[in-house]
C-alpha positions as semicolon CSV with decimal commas, in nm:
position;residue;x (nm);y (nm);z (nm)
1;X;-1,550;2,857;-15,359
2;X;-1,607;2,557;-15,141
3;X;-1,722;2,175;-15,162
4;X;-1,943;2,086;-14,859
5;X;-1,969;1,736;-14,698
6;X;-2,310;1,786;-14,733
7;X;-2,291;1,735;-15,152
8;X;-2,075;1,433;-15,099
9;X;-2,172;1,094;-15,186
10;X;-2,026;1,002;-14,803
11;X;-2,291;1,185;-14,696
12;X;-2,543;1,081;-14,957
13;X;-2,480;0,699;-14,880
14;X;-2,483;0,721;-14,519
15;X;-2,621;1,024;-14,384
16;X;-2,416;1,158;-14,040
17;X;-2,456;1,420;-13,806
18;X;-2,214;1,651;-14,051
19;X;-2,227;2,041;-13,908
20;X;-2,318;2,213;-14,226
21;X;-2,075;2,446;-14,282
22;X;-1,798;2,174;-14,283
23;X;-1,650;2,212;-14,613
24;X;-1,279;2,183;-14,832
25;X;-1,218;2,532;-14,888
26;X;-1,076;2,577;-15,293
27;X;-1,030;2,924;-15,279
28;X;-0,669;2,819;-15,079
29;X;-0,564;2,682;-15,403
30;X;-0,330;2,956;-15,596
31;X;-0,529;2,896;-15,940
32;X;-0,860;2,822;-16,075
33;X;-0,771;2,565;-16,283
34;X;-0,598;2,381;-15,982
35;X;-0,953;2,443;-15,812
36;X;-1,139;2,281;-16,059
37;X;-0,866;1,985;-16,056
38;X;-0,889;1,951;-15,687
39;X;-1,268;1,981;-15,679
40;X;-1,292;1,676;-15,950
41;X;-1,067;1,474;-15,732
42;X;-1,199;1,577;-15,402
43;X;-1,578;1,454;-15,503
44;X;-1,438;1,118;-15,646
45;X;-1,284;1,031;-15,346
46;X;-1,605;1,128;-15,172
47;X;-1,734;0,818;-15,371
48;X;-1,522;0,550;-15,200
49;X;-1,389;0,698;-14,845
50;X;-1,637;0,746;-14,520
51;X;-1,721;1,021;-14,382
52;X;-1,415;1,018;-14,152
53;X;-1,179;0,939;-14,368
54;X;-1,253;1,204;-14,578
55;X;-1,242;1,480;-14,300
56;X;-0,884;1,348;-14,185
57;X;-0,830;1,437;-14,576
58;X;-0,959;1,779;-14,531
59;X;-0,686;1,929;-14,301
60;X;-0,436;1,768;-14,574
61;X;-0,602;1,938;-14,803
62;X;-0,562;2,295;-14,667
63;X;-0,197;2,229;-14,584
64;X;-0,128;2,113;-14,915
65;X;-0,345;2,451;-15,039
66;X;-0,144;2,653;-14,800
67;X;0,202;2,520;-14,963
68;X;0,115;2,557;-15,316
69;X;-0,001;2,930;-15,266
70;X;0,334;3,031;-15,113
71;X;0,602;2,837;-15,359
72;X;0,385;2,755;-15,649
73;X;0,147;3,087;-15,682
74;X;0,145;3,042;-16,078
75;X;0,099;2,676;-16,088
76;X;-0,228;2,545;-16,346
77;X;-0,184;2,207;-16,315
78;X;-0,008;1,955;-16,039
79;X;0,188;1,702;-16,282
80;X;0,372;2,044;-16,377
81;X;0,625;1,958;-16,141
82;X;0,811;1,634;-16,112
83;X;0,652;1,465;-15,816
84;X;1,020;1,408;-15,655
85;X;1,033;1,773;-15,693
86;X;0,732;1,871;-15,528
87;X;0,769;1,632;-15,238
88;X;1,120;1,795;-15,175
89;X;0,965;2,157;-15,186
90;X;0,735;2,017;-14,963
91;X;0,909;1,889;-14,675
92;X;1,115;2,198;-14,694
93;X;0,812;2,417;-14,672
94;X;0,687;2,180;-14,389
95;X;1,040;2,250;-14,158
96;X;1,007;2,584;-14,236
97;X;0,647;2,600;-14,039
98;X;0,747;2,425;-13,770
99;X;0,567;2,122;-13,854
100;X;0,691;1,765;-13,836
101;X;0,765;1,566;-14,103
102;X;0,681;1,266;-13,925
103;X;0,484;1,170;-13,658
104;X;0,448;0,896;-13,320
105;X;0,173;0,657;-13,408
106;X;0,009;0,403;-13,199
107;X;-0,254;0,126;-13,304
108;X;-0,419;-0,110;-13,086
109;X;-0,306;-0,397;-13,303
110;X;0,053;-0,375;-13,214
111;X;0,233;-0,286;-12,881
112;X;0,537;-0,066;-12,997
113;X;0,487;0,276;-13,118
114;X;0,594;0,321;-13,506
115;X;0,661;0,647;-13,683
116;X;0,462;0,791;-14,017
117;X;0,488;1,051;-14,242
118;X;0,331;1,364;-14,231
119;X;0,000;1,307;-14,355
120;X;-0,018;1,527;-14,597
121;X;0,281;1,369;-14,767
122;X;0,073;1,112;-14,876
123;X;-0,197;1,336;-14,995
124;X;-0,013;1,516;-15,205
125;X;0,136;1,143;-15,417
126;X;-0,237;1,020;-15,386
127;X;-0,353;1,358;-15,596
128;X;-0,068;1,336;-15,773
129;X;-0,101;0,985;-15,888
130;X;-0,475;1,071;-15,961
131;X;-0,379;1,400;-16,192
132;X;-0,109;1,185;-16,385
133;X;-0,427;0,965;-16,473
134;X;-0,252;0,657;-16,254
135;X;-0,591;0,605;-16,009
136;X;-0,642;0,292;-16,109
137;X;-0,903;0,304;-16,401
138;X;-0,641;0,315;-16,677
139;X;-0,283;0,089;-16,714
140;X;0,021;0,224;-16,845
141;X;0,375;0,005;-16,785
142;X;0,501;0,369;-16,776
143;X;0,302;0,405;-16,471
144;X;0,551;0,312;-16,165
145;X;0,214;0,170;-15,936
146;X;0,039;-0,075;-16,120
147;X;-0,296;-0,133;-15,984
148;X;-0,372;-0,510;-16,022
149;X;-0,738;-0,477;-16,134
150;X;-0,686;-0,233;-16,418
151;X;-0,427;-0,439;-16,659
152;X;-0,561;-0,558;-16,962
153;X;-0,587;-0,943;-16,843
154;X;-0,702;-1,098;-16,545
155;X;-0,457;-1,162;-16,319
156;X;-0,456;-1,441;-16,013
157;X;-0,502;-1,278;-15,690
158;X;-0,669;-1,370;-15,393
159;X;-0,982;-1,200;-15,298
160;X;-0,864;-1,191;-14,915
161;X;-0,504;-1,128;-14,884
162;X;-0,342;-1,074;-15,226
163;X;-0,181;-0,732;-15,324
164;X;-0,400;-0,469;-15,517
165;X;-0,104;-0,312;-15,650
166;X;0,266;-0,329;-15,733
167;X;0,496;-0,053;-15,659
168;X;0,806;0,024;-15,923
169;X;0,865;0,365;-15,747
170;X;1,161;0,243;-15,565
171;X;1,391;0,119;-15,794
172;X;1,590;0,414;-15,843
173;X;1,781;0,284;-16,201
174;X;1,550;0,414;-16,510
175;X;1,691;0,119;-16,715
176;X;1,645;-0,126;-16,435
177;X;1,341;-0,047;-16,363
178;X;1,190;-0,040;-16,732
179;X;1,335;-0,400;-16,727
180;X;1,180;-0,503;-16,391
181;X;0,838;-0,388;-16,528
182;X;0,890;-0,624;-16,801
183;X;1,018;-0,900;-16,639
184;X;0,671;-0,868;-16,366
185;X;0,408;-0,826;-16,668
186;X;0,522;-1,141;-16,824
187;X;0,500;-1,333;-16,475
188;X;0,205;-1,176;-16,403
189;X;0,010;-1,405;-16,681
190;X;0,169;-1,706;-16,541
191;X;0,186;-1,709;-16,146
192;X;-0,062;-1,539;-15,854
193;X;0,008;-1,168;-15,792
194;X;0,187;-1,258;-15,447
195;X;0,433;-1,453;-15,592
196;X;0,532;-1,198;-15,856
197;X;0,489;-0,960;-15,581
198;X;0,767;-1,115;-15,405
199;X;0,983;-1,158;-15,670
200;X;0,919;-0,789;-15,757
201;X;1,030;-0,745;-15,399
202;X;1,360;-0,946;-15,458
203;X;1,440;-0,723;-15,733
204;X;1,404;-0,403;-15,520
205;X;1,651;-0,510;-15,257
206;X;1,946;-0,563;-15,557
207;X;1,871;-0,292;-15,727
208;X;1,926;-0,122;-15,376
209;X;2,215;-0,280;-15,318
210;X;2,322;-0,219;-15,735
211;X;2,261;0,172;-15,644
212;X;2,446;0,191;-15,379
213;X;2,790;-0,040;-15,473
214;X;2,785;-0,036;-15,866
215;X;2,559;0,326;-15,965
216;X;2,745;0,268;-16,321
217;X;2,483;-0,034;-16,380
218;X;2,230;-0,026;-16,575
219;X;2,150;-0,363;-16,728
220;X;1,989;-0,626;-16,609
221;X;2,160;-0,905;-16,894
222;X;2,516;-0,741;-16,783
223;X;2,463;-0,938;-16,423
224;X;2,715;-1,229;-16,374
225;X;2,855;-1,460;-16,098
226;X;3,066;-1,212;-15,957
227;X;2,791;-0,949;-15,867
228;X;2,597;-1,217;-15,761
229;X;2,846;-1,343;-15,510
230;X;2,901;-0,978;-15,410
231;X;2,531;-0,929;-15,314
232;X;2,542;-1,283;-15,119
233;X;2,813;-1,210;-14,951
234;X;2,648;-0,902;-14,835
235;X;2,303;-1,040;-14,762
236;X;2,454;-1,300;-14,506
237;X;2,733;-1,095;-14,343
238;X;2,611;-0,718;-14,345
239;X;2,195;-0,670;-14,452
240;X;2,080;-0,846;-14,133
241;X;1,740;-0,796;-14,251
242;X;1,626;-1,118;-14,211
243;X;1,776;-1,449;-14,071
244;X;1,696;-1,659;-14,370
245;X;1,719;-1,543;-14,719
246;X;1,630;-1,863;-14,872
247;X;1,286;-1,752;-14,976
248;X;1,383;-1,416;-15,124
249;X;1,706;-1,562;-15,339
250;X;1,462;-1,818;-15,444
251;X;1,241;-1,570;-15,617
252;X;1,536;-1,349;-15,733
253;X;1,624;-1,693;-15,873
254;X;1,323;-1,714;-16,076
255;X;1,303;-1,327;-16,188
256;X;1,694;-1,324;-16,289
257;X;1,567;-1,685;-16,532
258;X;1,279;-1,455;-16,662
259;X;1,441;-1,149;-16,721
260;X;1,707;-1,427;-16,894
261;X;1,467;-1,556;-17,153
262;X;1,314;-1,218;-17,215
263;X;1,632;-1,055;-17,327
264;X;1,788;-1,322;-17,466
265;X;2,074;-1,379;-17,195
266;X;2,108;-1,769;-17,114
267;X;2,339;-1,673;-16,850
268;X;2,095;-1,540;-16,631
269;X;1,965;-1,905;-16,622
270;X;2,245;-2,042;-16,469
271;X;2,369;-1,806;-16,247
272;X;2,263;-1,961;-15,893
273;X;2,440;-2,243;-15,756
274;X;2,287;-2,514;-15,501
275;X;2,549;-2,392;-15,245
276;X;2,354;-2,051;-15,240
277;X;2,051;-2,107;-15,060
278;X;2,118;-2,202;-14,694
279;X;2,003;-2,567;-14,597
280;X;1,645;-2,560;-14,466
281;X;1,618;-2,636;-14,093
282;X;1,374;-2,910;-14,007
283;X;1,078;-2,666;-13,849
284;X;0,899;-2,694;-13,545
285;X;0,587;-2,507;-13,605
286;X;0,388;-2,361;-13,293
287;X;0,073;-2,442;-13,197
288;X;-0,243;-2,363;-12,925
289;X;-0,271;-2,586;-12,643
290;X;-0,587;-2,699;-12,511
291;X;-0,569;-2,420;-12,263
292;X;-0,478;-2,136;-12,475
293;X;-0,717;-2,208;-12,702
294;X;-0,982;-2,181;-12,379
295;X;-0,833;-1,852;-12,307
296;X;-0,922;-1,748;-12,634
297;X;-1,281;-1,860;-12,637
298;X;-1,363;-1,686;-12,344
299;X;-1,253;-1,364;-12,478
300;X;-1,455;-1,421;-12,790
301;X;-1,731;-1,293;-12,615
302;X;-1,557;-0,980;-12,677
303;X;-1,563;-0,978;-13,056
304;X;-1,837;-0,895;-13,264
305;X;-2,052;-1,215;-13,354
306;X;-1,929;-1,200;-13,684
307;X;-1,615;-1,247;-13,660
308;X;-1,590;-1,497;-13,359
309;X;-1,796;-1,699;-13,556
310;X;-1,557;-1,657;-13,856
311;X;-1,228;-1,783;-13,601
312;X;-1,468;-2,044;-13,460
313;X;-1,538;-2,216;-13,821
314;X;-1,163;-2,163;-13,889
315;X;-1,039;-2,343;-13,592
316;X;-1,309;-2,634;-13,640
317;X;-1,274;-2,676;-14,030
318;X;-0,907;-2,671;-14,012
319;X;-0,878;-2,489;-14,352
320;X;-0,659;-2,198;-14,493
321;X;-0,764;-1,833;-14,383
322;X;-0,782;-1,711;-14,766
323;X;-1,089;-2,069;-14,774
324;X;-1,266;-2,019;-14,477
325;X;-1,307;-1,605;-14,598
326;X;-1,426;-1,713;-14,910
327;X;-1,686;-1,958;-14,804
328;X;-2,023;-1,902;-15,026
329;X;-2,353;-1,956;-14,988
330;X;-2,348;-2,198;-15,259
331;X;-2,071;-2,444;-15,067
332;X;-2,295;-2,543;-14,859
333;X;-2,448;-2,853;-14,958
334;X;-2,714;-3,074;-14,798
335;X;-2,714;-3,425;-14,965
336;X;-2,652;-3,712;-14,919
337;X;-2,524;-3,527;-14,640
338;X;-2,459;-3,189;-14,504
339;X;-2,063;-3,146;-14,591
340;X;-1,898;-2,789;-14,811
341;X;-1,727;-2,794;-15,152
342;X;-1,450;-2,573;-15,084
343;X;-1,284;-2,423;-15,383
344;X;-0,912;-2,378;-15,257
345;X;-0,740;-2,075;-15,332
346;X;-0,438;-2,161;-15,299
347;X;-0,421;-2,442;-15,563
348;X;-0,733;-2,391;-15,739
349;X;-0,816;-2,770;-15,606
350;X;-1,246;-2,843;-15,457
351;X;-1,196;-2,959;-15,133
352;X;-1,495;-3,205;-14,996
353;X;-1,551;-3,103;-14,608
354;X;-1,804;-3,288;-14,377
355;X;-1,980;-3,092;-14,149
356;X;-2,137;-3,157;-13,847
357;X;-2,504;-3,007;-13,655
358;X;-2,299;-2,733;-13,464
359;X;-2,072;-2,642;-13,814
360;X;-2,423;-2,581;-13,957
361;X;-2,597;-2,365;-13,708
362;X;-2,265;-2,131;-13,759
363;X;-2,302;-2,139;-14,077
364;X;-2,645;-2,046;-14,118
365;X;-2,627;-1,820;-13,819
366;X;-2,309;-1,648;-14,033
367;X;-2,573;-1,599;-14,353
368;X;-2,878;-1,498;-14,154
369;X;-2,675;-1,198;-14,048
370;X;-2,537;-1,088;-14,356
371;X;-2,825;-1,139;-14,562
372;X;-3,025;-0,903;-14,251
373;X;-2,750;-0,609;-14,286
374;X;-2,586;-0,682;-14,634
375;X;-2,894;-0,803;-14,874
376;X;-2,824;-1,131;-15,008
377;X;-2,465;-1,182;-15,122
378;X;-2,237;-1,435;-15,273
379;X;-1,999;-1,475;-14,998
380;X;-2,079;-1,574;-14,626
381;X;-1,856;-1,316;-14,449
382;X;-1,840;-0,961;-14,622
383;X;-1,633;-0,670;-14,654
384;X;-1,785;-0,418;-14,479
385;X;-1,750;-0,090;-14,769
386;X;-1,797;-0,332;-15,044
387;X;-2,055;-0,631;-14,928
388;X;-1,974;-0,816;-15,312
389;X;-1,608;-0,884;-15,210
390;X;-1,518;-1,132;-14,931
391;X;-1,410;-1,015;-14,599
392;X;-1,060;-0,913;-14,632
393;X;-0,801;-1,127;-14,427
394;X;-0,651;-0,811;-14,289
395;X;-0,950;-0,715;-14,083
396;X;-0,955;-1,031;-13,890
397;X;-0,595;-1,019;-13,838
398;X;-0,625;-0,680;-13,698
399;X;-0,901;-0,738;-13,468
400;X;-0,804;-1,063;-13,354
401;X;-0,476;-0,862;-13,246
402;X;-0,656;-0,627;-13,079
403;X;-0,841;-0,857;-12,866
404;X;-0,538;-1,051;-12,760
405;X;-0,349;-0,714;-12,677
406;X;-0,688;-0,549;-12,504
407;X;-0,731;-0,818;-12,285
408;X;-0,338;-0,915;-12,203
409;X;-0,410;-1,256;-12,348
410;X;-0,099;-1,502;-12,241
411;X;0,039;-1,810;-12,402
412;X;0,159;-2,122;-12,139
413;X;0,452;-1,933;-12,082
414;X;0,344;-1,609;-11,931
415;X;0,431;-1,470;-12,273
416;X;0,190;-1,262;-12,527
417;X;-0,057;-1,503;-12,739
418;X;0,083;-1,520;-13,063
419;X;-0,164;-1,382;-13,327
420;X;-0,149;-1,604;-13,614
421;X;-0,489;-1,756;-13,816
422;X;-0,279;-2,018;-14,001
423;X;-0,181;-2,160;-13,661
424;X;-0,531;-2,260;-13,601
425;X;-0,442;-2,496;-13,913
426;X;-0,162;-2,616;-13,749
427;X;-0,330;-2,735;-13,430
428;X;-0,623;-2,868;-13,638
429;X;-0,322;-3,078;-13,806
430;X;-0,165;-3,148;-13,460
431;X;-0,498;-3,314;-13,325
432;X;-0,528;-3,574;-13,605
433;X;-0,221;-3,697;-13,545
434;X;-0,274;-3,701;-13,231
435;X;-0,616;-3,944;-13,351
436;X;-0,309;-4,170;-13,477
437;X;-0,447;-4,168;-13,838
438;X;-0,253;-4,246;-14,133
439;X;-0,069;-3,982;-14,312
440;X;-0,290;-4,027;-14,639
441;X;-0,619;-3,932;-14,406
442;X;-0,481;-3,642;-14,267
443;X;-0,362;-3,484;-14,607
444;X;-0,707;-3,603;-14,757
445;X;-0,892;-3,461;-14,427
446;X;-0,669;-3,095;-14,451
447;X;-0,678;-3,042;-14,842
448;X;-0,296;-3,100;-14,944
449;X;-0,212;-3,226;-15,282
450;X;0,034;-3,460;-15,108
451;X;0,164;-3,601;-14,762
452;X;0,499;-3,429;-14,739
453;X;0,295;-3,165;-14,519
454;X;0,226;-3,392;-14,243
455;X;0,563;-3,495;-14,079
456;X;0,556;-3,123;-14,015
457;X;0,207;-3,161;-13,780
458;X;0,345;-3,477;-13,680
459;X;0,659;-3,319;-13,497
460;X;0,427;-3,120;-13,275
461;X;0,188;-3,395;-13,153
462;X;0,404;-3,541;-12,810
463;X;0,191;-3,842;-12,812
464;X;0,344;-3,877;-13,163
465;X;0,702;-3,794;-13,063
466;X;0,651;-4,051;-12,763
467;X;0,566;-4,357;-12,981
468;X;0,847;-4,235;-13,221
469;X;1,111;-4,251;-13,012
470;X;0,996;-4,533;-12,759
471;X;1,229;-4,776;-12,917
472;X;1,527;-4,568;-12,852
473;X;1,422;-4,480;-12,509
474;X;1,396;-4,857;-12,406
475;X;1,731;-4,950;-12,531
476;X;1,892;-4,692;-12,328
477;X;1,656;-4,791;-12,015
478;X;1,814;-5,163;-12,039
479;X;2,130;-5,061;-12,064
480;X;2,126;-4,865;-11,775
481;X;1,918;-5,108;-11,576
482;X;2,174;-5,361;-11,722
483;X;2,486;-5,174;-11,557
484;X;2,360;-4,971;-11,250
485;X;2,489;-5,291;-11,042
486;X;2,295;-5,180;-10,760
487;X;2,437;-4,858;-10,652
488;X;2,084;-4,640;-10,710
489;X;1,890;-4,883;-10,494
């Protein structure tokens, strides 16, 4: 019994030089009911992976048919076993064959090698998710991934760079994490899916800290002052995880006051103290110089025209990555002249941007392409497996990183070129104050609500820093002048 390439829609969609006989063998499998499971899930996920992805998922497959055979010979159905369990037997099963249970990875996007599990480790909680009836078409809170697009309202989540799930997995406390789940579905109708994301995050680190100091608790409205202080202290003198925690105590803030007024527990409201959160260091954001920025053009020719045209627009319209990825067709407009209505995702605000001759011929280059490999779409610049969605912010990242580390692209300072879209922003910011325009122009001209923003674009801008602190530099000049008394001529 076997499942060919050949009868998968991979193959159907985009036709390969496959060698026939290619095929997931089910006759590994101990059972035939596991058979027919496996063949079920094996011709779904022929529906949404390539053709490459899918044969990396092949040699899982016959592992994972090779370990069920020898420890699970009677097994009908995979969500038999406790998925804990299974991944245990597993990695046992795994040493016991020789084989690693983790392995030396390297990607072109970063420069230090990182370490993954075994493949098939993650085939096995993939099939297992899919069996349990958790692959994202159906929502259950008892579910411990939540896939953002099947709960049963819509939630706020960028198209670009937001989180398609939220993982409940590894809070190790039953209780805990029933009351996390909670605490994140009632956010989730009230603030974007990265915010609750991070708060979920939040939660995760004190429950790991709760498992490993206090395993007795189990109640979220039993918290006080004195754990809290605990976990502080520990964040700041022991976790050394990160080197400000201001952000994540911010949102465990914010989940502790939800989790409060769900379960009745007015304490949990009250529990942080000003004193917690470290003071806020005035920051000096970086930016590209003129000449970095040439470096970087000339290895544009390098990219795909697609996407340097995407970093191009991004660097001349000055806008957020999550805008300029979801630029449509339709923002384009022509009268009384040529500018784009940019919905912002980030505040939901329409931003009014006047473009120029050049800004146009990108942007119509930018369709003309699409529409020729794509069809027409909606969006500008497309995901490349699904052409309805926006191109995802990821895939520029990545291959912006790979150009800088391919071609040993330097900052000023003989040091790697930092690989950030956002700074783009910043040095768009930078060069109107270096313009000397008022603060009210420049917020107007970026798309911020307010002008609190700009001091921030104004610290980088030396010409700005100059004129700032001329006065000060002129007193001290006179009174050196005034009592030198001749001994430097």
């Amino acid at each position: 019994m076997k499942l060919y390439f050949t009868d998968l829609m991979c193959f159907q969609k985009n036709p390969a030089n496959i060698p026939c006989k290619q095929a997931f063998n089910l006759d590994r499998l101990p059972t035939l009911s596991l058979k027919n499971d496996f063949a079920a899930y094996i011709f779904d996920r022929g529906c949404v992976l390539s053709y490459s992805s899918l044969r990396s998922e092949c040699v899982q497959f016959h592992t994972l048919s090779d370990f069920l055979s020898e420890e699970y010979p009677y097994l009908t159905s995979l969500t038999d076993v406790p998925l804990d369990v299974l991944q245990g037997s597993l990695k046992r099963w795994l040493l016991k064959k020789g084989l690693a249970l983790s392995y030396k990875t390297s990607h072109p996007d970063r420069k230090k090698e990182t370490y993954g599990d075994n493949p098939v480790l993650h085939f096995l909680t993939n099939a297992y998710q899919y069996f349990e009836g958790n692959d994202g078409t159906s929502f259950s809170k008892d579910h411990d991934i939540w896939q953002l697009n099947s709960l049963p309202f819509p939630v706020n989540v960028s198209p670009v760079n937001g989180p398609k799930s939220l993982n409940f997995s590894k809070i190790a406390q039953p209780s805990l994490k029933e009351q996390s789940k909670e605490a994140v579905y009632y956010r989730l109708k009230r603030a974007s899916a990265a915010t609750v994301s991070a708060e979920l995050y939040a939660l995760r680190m004190l429950c790991k800290f709760l498992h490993t100091t206090h395993e007795d608790f189990t109640d979220f409205t039993q918290f006080n002052r004195a754990l809290l202080e605990e976990y502080l202290s520990y964040l700041y003198l022991e976790a050394g995880r990160k080197k400000n925690y201001t952000s994540e105590l911010s949102n465990l803030k914010t989940a502790l006051e939800t989790l409060g007024k769900l379960y009745e527990s007015e304490h949990l409201k009250t529990l942080f103290l000003p004193t917690d959160f470290s003071k806020k260091k005035l920051p000096v954001f970086t930016f590209y110089s003129d000449a970095e920025l040439s470096r970087l053009h000339e290895a544009y020719k390098f990219l795909d025209k697609q996407t340097a045209r995407i970093l191009l627009l991004h660097e001349l319209l000055g806008l957020r990555i999550s805008d300029t990825l979801t630029l449509k067709v339709t923002d384009i407009v022509m009268e009384p002249k040529p500018h784009l209505r940019i919905l912002q995702q980030k505040t939901g605000n329409y931003l009014k941007k006047s473009i120029n001759n050049d800004i146009l011929l990108l942007l119509n280059a930018s369709i003309k392409e699409t529409y020729e490999t794509y069809g027409e779409q909606e969006y500008i610049f497309v995901c490349d497996k699904d052409p309805k969605s926006p191109l995802p912010y990821k895939t520029v990242y990545y291959r912006l990183q790979v150009l800088i580390n391919t071609h040993d692209l330097k900052d000023d300072h003989g040091n790697p070129l930092t690989a950030g879209t956002h700074i783009f922003r910043r040095t768009y910011g930078k060069k109107l104050c270096d313009l000397n325009l008022d603060d009210v122009t420049i917020a107007s001209v970026i798309g911020h609500h307010g002008t609190g923003s700009v001091a921030n674009y104004r610290r980088m801008s030396s010409k700005v820093l100059a004129a700032n602190t001329k006065t000060v530099i002129d007193k001290r000049n006179d009174k050196i002048h005034k009592y030198r008394k001749g001994w430097m001529k």
